[in-house]
TORDRENVEX-520451 format. One record per residue (C-alpha): x, y, z; residue number from 1; residue in one letter. Coordinates in Angstrom, 3 decimals, padded with zeros to 6 digits. Each point is the difference from the previous one (the first is absolute). Layout:
BEGIN
{px->X | py->Y | pz->Z | num->NUM | residuo->A}
...
// end
This chain:
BEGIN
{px->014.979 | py->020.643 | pz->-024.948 | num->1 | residuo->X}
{px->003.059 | py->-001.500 | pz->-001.041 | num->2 | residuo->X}
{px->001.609 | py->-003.455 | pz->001.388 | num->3 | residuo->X}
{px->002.388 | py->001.839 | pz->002.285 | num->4 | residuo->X}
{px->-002.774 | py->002.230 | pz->001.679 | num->5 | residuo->X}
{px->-001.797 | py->-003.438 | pz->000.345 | num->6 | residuo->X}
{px->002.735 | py->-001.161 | pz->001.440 | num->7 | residuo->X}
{px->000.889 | py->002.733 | pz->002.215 | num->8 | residuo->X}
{px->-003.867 | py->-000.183 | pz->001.659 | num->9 | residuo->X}
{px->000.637 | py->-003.228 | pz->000.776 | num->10 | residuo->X}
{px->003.342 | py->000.597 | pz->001.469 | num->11 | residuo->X}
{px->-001.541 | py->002.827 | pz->002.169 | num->12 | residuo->X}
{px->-003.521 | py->-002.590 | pz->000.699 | num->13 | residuo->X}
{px->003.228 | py->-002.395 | pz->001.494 | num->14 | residuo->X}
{px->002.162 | py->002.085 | pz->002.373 | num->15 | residuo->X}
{px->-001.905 | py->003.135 | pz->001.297 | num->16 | residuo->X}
{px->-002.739 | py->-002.651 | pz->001.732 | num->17 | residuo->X}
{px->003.281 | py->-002.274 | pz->001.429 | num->18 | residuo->X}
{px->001.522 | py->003.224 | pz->001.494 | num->19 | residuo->X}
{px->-003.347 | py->001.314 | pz->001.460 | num->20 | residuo->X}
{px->-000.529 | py->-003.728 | pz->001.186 | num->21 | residuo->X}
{px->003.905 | py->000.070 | pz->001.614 | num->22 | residuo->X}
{px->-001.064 | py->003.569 | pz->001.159 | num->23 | residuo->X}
{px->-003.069 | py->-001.347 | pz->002.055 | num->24 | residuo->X}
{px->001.905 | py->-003.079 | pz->001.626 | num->25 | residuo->X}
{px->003.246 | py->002.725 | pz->001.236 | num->26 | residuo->X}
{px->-002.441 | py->001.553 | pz->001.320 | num->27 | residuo->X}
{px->-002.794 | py->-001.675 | pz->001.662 | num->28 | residuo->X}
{px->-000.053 | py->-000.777 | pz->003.400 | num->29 | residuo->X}
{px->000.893 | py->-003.867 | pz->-000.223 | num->30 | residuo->X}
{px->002.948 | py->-001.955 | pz->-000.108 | num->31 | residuo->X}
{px->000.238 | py->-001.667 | pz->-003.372 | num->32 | residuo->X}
{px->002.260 | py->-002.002 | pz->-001.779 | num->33 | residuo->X}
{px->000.622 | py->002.903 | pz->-002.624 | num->34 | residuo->X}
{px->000.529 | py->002.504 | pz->003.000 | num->35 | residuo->X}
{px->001.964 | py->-002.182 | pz->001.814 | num->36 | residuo->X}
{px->001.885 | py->-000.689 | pz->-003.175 | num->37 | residuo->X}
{px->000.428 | py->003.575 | pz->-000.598 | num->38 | residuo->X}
{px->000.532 | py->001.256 | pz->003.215 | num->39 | residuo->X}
{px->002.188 | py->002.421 | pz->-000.328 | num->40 | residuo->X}
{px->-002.313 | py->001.958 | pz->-002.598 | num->41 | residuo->X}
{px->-002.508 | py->-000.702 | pz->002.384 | num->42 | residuo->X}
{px->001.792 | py->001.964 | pz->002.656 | num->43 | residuo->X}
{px->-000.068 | py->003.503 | pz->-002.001 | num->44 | residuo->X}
{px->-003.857 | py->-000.284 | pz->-001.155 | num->45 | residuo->X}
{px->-002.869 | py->001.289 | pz->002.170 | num->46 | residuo->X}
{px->-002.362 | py->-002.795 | pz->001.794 | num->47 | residuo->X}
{px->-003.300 | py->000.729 | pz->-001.079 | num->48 | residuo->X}
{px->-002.851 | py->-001.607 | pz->001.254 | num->49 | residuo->X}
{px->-002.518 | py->-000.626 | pz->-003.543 | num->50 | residuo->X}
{px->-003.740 | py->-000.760 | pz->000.315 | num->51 | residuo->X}
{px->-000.454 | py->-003.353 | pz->-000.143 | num->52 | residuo->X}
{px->-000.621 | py->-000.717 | pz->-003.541 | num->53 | residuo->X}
{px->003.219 | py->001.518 | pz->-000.846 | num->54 | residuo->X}
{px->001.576 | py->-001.347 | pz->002.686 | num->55 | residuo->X}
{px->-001.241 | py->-003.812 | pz->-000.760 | num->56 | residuo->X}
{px->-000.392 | py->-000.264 | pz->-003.770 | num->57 | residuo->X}
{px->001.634 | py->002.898 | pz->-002.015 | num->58 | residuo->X}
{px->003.382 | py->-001.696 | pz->-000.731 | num->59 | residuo->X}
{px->-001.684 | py->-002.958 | pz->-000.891 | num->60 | residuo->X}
{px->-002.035 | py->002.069 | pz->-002.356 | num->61 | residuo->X}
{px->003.349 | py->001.882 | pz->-001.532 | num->62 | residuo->X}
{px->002.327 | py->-003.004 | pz->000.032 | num->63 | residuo->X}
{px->-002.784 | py->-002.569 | pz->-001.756 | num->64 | residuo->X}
{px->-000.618 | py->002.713 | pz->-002.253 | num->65 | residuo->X}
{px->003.770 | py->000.822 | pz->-001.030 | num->66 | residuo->X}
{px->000.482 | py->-003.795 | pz->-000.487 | num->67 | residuo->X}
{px->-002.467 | py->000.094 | pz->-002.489 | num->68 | residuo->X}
{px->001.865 | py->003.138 | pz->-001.623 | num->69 | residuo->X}
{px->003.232 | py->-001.253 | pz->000.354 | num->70 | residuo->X}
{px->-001.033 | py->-003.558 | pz->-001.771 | num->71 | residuo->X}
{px->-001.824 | py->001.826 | pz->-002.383 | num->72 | residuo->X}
{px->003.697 | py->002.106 | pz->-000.866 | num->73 | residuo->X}
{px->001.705 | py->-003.446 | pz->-000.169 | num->74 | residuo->X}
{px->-001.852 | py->-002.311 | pz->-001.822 | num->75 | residuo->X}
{px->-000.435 | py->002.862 | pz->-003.038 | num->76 | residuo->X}
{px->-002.643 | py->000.432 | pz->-002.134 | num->77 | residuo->X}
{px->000.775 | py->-003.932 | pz->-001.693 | num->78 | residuo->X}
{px->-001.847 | py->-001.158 | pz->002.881 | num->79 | residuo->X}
{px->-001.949 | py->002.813 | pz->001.156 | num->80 | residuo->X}
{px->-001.525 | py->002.697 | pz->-001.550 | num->81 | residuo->X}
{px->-003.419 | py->-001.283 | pz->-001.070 | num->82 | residuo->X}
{px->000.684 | py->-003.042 | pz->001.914 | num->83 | residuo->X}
{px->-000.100 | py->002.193 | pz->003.599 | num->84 | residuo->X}
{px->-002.222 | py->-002.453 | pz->001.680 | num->85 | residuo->X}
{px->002.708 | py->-002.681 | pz->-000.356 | num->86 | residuo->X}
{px->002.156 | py->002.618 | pz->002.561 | num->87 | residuo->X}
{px->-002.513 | py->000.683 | pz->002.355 | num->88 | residuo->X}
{px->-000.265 | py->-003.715 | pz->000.427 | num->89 | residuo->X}
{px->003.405 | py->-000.567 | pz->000.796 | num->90 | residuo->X}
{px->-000.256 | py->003.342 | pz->001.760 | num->91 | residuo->X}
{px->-003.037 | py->-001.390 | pz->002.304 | num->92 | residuo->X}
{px->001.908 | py->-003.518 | pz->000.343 | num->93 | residuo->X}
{px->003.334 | py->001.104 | pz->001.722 | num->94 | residuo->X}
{px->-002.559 | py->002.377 | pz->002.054 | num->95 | residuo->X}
{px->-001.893 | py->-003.030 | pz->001.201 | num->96 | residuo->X}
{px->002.946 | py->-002.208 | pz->000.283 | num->97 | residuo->X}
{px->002.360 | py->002.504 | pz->001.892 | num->98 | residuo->X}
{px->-002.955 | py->000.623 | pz->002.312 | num->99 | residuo->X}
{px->-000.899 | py->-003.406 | pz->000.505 | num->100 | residuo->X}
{px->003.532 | py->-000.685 | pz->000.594 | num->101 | residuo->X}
{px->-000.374 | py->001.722 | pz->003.472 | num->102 | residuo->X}
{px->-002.116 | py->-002.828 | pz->001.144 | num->103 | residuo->X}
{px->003.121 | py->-002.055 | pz->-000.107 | num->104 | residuo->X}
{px->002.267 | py->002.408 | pz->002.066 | num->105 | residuo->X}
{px->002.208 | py->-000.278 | pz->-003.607 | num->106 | residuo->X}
{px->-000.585 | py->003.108 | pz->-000.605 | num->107 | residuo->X}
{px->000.504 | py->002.878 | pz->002.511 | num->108 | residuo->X}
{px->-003.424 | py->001.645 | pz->000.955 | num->109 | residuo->X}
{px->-003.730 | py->000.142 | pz->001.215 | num->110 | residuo->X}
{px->-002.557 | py->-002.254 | pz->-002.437 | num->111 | residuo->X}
{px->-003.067 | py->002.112 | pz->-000.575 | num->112 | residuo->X}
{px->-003.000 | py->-000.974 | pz->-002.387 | num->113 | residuo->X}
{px->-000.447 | py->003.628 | pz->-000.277 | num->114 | residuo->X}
{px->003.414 | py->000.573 | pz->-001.323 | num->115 | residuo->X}
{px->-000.339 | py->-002.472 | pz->-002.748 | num->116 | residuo->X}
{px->-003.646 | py->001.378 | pz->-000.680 | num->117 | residuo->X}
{px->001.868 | py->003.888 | pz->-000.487 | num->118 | residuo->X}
{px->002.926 | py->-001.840 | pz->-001.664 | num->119 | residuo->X}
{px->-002.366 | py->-001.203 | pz->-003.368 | num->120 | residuo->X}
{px->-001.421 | py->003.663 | pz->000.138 | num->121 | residuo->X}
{px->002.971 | py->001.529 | pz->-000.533 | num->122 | residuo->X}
{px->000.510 | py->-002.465 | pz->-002.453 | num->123 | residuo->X}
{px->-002.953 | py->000.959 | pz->-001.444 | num->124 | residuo->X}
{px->000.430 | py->003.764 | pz->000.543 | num->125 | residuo->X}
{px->003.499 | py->-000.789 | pz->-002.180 | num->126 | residuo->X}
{px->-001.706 | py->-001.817 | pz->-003.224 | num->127 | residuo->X}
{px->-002.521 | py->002.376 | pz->000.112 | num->128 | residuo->X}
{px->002.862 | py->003.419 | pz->-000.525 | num->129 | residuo->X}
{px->001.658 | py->-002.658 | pz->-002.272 | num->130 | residuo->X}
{px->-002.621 | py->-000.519 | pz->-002.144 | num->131 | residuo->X}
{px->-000.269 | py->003.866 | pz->-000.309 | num->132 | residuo->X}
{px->003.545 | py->000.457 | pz->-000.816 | num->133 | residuo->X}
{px->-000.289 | py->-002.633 | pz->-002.642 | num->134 | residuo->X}
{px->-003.280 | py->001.921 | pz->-001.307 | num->135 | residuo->X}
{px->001.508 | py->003.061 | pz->-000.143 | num->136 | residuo->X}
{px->003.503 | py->-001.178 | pz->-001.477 | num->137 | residuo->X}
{px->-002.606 | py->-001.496 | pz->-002.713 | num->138 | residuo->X}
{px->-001.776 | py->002.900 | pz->-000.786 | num->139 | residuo->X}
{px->003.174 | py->002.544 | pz->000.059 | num->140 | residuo->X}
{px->001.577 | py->-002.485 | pz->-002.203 | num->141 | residuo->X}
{px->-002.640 | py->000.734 | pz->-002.708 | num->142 | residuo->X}
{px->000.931 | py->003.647 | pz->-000.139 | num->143 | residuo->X}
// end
């Protein structure tokens, strides 16, 4: 696997979870602060009503584990690669702050222990598919 197919799974680990996160909020039932930001979007895409776990936790999910994606892409393999736990520290941090940060009405949203709880598993979920990425760049680098 060469650098730029590396590079191009993590590109594609980054965006296609933020626009399937953006694509639940549009179109979910409640009023957020993305849907209200993005109203007129909003207006063209069906309302559909999700079973709950979608409904309460799945952009959390996709948008903790993009972050981790996306800081992985921009902190290069100087500070990543086999050091991958270092980014799903920071990854789990800004999770727990941001979250935490609704406590303080700071931050627009609902404060849920159970978000931050399926925040560090997608974190997880992220340094685990990292960790295979780097094991198979590895091993295709041999060849």
């Amino acid at each position: 696997m060469s650098y730029t197919k590396k590079t191009y799974l993590y590109a594609l680990n980054s965006i296609l979870p933020l626009f399937c996160g953006l694509f639940i909020y549009l179109t979910k039932r409640d009023d957020t602060l993305v849907a209200h930001l993005l109203s007129s979007l909003r207006s063209l895409m069906p309302v559909i009503d999700y079973p709950a776990p979608i409904h309460n936790f799945a952009a959390d999910f996709l948008w903790t584990y993009s972050m981790f994606f996306c800081l992985r892409l921009t902190l290069g393999d100087d500070l990543c690669g086999k050091y991958n736990s270092f980014v799903f520290l920071l990854t789990a941090i800004v999770a727990v702050v941001i979250e935490c940060l609704q406590l303080t009405k700071v931050f627009p949203g609902t404060f849920d222990f159970l978000d931050i709880v399926i925040e560090l598993v997608a974190a997880v979920a992220a340094l685990l598919i990292s960790n295979m990425i780097e094991r198979r760049n590895k091993y295709h680098e041999k060849d």
